[in-house]
N, C-alpha and C positions, 0 to 999 in steps of 0.2 A: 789707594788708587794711584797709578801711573803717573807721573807730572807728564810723561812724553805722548799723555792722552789728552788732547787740548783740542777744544773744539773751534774755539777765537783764539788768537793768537793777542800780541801787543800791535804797537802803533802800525808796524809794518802793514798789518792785515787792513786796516783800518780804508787805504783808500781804493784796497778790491771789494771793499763792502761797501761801499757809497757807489761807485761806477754799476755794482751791479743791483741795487735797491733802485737807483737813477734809471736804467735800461729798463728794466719790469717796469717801473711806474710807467715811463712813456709806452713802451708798448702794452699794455694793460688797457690806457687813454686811447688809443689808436684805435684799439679792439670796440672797446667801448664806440668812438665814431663812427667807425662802420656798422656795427647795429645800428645804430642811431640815424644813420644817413643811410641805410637800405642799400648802402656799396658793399661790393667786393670787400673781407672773404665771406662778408656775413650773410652775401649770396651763394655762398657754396659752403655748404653743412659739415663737408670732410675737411678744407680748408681752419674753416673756422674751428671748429671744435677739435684740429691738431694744433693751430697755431695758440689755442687757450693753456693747454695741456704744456706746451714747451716753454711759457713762456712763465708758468705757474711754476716750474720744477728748474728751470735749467739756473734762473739768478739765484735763487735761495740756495740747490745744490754750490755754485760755487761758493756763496756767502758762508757755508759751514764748511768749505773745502778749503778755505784761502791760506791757510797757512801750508800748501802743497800748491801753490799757483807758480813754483817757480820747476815743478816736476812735469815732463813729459805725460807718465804716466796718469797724473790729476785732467790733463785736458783730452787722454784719448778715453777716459773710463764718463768724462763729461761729454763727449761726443756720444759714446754707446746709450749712455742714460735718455740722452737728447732725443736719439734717434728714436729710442723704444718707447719714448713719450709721446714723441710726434705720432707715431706709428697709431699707439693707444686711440688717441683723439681722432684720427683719420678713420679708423677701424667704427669707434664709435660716432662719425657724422654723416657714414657711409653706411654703416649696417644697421642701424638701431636706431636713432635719433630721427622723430616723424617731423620730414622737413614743412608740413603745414603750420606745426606750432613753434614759438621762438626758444632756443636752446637752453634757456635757465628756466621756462616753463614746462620741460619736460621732468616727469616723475624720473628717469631713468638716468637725467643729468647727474643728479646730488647722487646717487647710490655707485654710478660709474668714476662718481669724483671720490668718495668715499674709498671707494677699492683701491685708484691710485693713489691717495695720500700713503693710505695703509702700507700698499706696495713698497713707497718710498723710504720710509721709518723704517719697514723690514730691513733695507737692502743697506743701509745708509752704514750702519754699523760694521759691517761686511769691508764697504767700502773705505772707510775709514782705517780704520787697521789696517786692511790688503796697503795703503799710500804711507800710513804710518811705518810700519812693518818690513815691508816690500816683500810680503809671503803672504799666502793666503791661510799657512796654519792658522789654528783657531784658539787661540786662549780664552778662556771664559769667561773668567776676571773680566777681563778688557771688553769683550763682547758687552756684557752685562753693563760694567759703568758707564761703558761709551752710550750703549741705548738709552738707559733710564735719563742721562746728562741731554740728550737729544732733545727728549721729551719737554723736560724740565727747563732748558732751554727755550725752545720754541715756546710753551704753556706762559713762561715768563714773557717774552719778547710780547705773543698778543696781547697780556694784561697790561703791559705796557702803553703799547698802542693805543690801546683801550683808553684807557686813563686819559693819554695826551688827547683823546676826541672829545674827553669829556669835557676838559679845561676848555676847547674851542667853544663848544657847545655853550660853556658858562661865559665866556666871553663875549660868543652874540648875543648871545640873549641878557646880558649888562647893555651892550651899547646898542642894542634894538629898543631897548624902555626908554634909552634916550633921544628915540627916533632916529637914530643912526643906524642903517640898513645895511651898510657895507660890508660886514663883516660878517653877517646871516646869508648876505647872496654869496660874498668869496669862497665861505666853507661849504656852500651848496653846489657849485661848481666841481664837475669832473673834472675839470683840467688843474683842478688845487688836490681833490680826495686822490688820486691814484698817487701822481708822483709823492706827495707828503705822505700818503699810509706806508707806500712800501721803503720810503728815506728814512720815519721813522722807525720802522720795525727793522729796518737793517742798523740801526743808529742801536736800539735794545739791545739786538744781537753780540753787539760789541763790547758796551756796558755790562751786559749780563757775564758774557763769555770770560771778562776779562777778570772778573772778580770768583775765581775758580772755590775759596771755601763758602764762599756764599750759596755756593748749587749742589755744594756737598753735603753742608750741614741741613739744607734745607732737605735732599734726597736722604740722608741720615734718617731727620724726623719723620717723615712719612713711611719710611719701611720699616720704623721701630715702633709705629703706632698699629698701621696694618697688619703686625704680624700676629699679634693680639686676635683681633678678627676672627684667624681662623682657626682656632679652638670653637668660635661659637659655631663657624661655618662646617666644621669636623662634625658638632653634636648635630647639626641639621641634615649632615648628609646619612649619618649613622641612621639616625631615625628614620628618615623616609624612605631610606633604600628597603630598610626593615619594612614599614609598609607595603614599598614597593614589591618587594620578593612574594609577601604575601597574596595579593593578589594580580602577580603576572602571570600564573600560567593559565589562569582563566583568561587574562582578558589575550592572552597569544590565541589558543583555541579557540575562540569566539571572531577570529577575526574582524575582530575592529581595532581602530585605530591606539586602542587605549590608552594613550593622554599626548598631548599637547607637546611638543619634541623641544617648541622654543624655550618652554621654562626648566625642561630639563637641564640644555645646552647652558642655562646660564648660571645652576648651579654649577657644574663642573667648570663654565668658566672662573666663578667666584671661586671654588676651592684652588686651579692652580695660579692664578693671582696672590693669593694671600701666603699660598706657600712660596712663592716664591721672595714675599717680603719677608719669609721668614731664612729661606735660605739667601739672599742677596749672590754674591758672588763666588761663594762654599767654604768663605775664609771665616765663616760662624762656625764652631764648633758644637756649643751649645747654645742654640736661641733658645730654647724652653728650658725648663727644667725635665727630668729624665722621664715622668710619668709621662707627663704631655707628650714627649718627641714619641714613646714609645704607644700610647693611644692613637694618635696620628699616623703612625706605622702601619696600623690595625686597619687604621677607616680608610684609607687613602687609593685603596684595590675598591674600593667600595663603588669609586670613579667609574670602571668599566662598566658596572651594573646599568647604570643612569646612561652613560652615554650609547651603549648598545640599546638602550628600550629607548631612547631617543632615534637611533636610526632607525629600529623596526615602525616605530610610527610613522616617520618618514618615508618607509618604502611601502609600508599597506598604504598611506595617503595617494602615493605617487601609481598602485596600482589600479585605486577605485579612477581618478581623476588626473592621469596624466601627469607629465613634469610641467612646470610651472617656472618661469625665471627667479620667484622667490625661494622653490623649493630645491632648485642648484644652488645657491647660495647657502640653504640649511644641509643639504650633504656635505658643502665645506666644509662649514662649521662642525657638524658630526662626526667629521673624518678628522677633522684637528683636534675635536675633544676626544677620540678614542685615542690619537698615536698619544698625545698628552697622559689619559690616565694607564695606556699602556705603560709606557715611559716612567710616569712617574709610580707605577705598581710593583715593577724591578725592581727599581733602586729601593722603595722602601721593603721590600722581601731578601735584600741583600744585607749580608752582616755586616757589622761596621756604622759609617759614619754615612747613613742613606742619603742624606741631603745632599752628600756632595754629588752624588749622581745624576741630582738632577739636570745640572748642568749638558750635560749629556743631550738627555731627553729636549731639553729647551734647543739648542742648538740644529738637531735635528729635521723637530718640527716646524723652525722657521725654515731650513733650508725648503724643507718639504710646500710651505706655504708660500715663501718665495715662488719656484716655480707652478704651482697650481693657480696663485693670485695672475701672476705674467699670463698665462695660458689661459684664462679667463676675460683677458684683456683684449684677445684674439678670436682667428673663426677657431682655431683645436678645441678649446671648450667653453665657446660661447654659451652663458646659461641660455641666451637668446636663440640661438641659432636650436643650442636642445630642446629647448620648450617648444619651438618651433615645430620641430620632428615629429616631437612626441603629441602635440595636439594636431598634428594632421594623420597619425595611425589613430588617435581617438576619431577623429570626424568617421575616419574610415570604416571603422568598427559599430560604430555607432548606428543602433536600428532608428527606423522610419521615424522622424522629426523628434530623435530624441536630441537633434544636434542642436534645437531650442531648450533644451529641456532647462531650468532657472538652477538646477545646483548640477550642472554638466562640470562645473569647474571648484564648484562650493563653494564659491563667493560670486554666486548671480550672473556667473560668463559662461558664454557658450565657446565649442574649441576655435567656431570659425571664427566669433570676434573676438577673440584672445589671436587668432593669427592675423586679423587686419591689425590691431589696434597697439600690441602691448610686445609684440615679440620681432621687430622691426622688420628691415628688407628680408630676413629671415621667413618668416611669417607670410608677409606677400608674396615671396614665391612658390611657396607651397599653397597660397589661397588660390592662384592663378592655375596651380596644377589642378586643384580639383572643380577648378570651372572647366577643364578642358578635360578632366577627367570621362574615360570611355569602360574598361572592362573591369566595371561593378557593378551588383547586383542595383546599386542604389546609384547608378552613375545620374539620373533623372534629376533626380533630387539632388544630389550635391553638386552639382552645374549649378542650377536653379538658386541654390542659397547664398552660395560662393559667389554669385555675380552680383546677388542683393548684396551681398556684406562686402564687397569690395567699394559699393557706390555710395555708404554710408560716410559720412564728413565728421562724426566724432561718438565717441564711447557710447554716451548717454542716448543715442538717438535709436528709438526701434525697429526693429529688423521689417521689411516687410511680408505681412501676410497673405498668405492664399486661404483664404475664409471658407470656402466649399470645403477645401482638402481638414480644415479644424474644425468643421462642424462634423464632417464624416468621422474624426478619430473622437468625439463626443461620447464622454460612456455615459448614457439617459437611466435612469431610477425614478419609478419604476420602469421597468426594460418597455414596459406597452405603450409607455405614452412619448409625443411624440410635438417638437417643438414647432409651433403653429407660425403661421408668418409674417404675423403685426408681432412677435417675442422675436424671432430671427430678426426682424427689420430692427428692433431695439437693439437686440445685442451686439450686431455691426455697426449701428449708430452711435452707441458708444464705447466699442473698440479702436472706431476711427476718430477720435476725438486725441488730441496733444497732452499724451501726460511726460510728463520731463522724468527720464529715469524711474518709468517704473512700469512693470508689464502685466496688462489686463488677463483675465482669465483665458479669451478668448486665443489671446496668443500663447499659451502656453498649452503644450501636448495631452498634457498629463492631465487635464481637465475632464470635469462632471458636471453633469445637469441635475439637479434634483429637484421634482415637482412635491414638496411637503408643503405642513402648514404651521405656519411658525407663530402665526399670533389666534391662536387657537379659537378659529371665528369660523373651518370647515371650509375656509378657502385656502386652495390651496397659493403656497408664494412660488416662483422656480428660481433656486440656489446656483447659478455658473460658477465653481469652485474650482479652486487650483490648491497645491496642497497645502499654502500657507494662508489662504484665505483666498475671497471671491466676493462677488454682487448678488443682491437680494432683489429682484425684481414681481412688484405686483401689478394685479388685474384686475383694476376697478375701471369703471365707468364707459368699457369696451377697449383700453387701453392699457398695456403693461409700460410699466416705471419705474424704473431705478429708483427704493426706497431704501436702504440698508446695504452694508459690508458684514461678511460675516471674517472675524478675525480669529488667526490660533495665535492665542498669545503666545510669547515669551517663556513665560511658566509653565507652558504645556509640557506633563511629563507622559510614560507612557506606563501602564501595566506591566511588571515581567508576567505575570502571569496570564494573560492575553498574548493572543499572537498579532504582532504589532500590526504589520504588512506595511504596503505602503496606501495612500487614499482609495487608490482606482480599486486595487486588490479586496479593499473593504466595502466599498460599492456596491461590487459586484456582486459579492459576497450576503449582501444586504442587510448589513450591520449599519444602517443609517436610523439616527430613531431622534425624538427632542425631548428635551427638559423644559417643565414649567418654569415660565419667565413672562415679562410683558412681550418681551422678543424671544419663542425659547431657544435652548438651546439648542445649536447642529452639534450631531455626537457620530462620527464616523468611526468605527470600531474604537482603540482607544484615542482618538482624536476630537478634543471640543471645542467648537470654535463659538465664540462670542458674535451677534448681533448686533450692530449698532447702526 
């Protein structure tokens, strides 16, 4: 490894890393006060969550930059980083970020901070050498140690930190048993935790940085341990692709989703991982012995199998249920495990010494993920802004109140509240357009829903209903009989009742009435069903009453040999019958739902 690849330099570096550990802590505090005091910027959403963003990136960027602090080039490449941070933050308090709840209680905070950190670790290396160097060629080597040295660095510096909390922590709580309170209230104090965490962890930084075999030998040991791994990771991939192969072309033709995209993606992550601790820098010649490197040769194309049937389930997902901001997130992913097992499916089909090619392929696909991460940060390919899109050509598409329909999204969201709630200013303005929307067939109705779901104040809270318009879409069993009006006056009685996150029969489209008899006494009960279950209502004493749920379990599997359908289609159908029980069973075609 490079001696002129130095991440901390000696003393010299020593007091740009206190001035700038010292700057983050206080403004860190400052930030902190205005939350806290309901001031400016923490009144304005783009302010604040740019001013978090620069303030998180720009001291630690100089803190691993300082042995270039006397270079031009280190403070305009620190300005550019600055600006596209700032930028990130503003983007996100402005576009995305719902300014009713507070900015670390949003679900979409940690995932957007998530992607900058990422961003940054990518770019850092890059950066390093270009200052080092004063060229942006690309040596591998160097790429390689500088990044893994980054990691190992920082993963060092917090456990550091870490530690020294803990010693406080053991400290107050000695001189708290002796009723001495002072030093339980000092360490609880933000005006102590900001400046001390970030003094300390730039204090690490320099310790750590400065003792260079110690991050070696440590990065040494864990890439000689990992590389081991993936022989077992090889036999696993072997195998299941085998399965895999075997029944893909059924489940392509069958058009369904045919499995799960996220566990694919993280084999293929796990395999270029471990090979990567087996090639480190390319200067191994032989990490395995020859059967092994030459096995691995074999299995290692095996990658594109898995990562392409992880896209395809990705895109049938995306065609039954629209784009989703999680599921632009899993195309990245897909798109970076395919150039990866493309990448590394070359090199190992290449004669020679395959591993060193990886290098190659690595190099690439961060450039590639560099700029797709940056452009993700932005409106060019906001998952946000696309999920947006795409669930308002869903609304649009979408027949007469299927836009309530409970798996519109396939986790219990409809597109319209997926466009107030989850897909930020993006999302509002296309909710807004279909409240004003005019030339569609369905313009009626999606005014009408669009102005309910704008007025809603949070996730959980139900949409409002029009009860004539969901008694008329009521498919009744048998077709002749007909629901009386002390049973209507119950079932609006309690549809209108407060349930927290969870929606009654009555409001959902797709619902049945069934007039059977379930406790086999020749009266009959009537069943309000929705396709995962529904209420049990009886009629004694000239009064109908909510006595039972009827539930589809968990376990519910289906027939292939039956035709599945969906509930209403088996209804109709008159595929409704029971099973003896004290409560017996509802058995809608192959669906049976439990009484309780």
């Amino acid at each position: 490894m490079r001696e002129t690849i130095r991440l901390i330099l000696g003393k010299s570096a020593f007091p740009v890393i206190l001035i700038a550990a010292i700057v983050q802590g206080w403004a860190l505090y400052g930030l902190h006060q205005s939350v806290k005091t309901s001031s400016w910027p923490s009144t304005d959403p783009s302010w604040l969550a740019a001013l978090y963003a620069l303030v998180a990136v720009a001291p630690i960027t100089v803190q691993l930059l300082c042995e270039h602090t006397k270079s031009t080039a280190l403070w305009i490449t620190l300005g550019i980083v600055s600006l596209a941070y700032f930028y990130f933050g503003w983007h996100y308090g402005s576009a995305i970020h719902d300014p009713s709840i507070l900015l670390f209680d949003s679900d979409d905070f940690g995932a957007t901070a998530f992607i900058m950190a990422l961003l940054w670790l990518l770019m850092l290396p890059f950066i390093q050498l270009r200052l080092s160097t004063g060229t942006w060629r690309i040596n591998y080597p160097d790429i390689f140690a500088t990044a893994w040295r980054n990691k190992l660095l920082l993963a060092e510096a917090a456990l550091f930190t870490g530690l020294f909390w803990l010693l406080l922590g053991l400290t107050a709580q000695l001189f708290y048993m002796l009723g001495i309170r002072f030093f339980k209230e000092l360490f609880a104090e933000p005006l102590f935790i900001y400046p001390v965490t970030t003094l300390t962890f730039g204090i690490a930084l320099h310790l750590i940085g400065s003792v260079e075999r110690l991050t070696n030998a440590i990065l040494e040991q864990v890439l000689s341990v990992l590389k081991w791994l993936a022989i077992i990771a090889g036999l696993i991939l072997a195998l299941f692709t085998g399965a895999l192969l075997f029944k893909l072309p059924g489940l392509i033709f069958s058009g369904e989703r045919a499995i799960g995209a996220a566990w694919l993606l993280w084999l293929v992550a796990v395999i270029v991982l471990l090979i990567n601790a087996a090639y480190r820098d390319g200067r191994v010649e032989h990490p395995y012995p020859e059967w092994i490197a030459q096995s691995l040769r074999f299995v290692v194309p095996l990658t594109i199998v898995v990562s392409c049937t992880a896209l395809y389930a990705l895109v049938v997902r995306v065609q039954q249920y629209g784009v989703t901001v999680e599921r632009v997130w899993a195309f990245v992913v897909a798109g970076t495990a395919i150039l990866y097992a493309v990448g590394y499916s070359i090199a190992a089909l290449r004669t020679g010494q395959w591993l060193g090619w990886i290098g190659r392929a690595n190099v690439g696909v961060a450039l590639a993920l560099i700029a797709t991460l940056a452009a993700t940060l932005t409106p060019i390919l906001s998952p946000h802004r696309l999920s947006a899109n795409s669930q308002y050509r869903m609304a649009l598409a979408a027949d007469a109140f299927q836009i309530l329909k409970p798996d519109a999204l396939s986790d219990g969201e409809s597109s319209l509240r997926y466009l107030r709630f989850r897909s930020g200013s993006y999302g509002l303005a296309n909710l807004k357009l279909l409240a004003e929307l005019q030339d569609h067939p369905d313009a009626d109705r999606l005014r009408k829903e669009s102005l309910a779901i704008q007025n809603l104040k949070h996730r959980g809270e139900p949409i409002p209903i029009n009860v004539e318009d969901m008694f008329a879409l009521l498919v009744i069993s048998p077709p002749n009989r007909e629901i009386d009006a002390k049973l209507r006056a119950k079932i609006i009685e309690n549809a209108s009742r407060p349930r927290a996150n969870r929606q009654t029969s009555l409001q959902t489209p797709e619902s049945a009435g069934l007039f059977v008899d379930l406790q086999g006494d020749t009266t009959e009960e009537f069943v309000l069903l929705r396709p995962n279950g529904g209420e049990v209502y009886e009629f004694a004493g000239g009064e109908w009453t909510l006595v039972a749920r009827a539930i589809l379990p968990a376990r519910a599997t289906f027939d292939d040999s039956e035709n599945s359908g969906s509930m209403l289609e088996n209804v109709k159908a008159g595929k409704v019958s029971v099973e003896s029980a004290r409560w017996k069973h509802l058995t809608i075609g192959p669906l049976r739902y439990d009484v309780q």
